[in-house]
N, C-alpha and C positions, 0 to 999 in steps of 0.2 A: 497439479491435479486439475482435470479438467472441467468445466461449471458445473456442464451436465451430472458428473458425479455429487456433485454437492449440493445439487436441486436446484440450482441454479439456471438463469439463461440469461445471454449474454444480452438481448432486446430488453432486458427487465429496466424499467424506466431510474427507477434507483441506485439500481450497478450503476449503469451510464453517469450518472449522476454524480456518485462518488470517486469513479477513476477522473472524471473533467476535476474533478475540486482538486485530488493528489494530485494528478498533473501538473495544473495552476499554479501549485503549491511550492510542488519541486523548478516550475520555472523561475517562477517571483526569488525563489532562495538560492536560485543557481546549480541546483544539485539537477545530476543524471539519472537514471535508473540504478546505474554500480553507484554512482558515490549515494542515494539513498540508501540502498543496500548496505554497503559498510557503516555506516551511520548505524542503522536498526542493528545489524550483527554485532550487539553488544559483547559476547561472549566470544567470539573472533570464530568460532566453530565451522565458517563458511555457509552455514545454512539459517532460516531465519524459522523459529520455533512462531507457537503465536502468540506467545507475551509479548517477544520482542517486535514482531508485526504488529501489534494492535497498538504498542507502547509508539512506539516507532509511528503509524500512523496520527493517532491523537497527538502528538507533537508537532504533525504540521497542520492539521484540519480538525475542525470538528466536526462530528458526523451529527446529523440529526439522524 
């Protein structure tokens, strides 16, 4: 879904803020974008709902 839908904007100092930290995150741990993906898609279902996103996130960063 795109930011704009979500009232979001992609300049918002905070987003930015939060994709740098996952990034970081997923480098420091050696994981991809897919291999975080399968990691978070607990349920195998190929899609990630937002427990497993959120769950999934707060297990590599923490967000203030």
């Amino acid at each position: 879904m795109p930011l704009k839908k979500l009232g979001l904007e992609r300049s918002d100092p905070k987003i930015e803020q939060i994709s740098k930290q996952i990034l970081s995150s997923l480098r420091k741990l050696g994981y991809s974008y897919a291999g975080m993906f399968s990691k978070f898609d607990t349920d195998g279902d190929k899609m990630l709902n937002f427990v497993e996103f959120s769950k999934g996130i707060r297990s590599l960063i923490s967000i203030n």
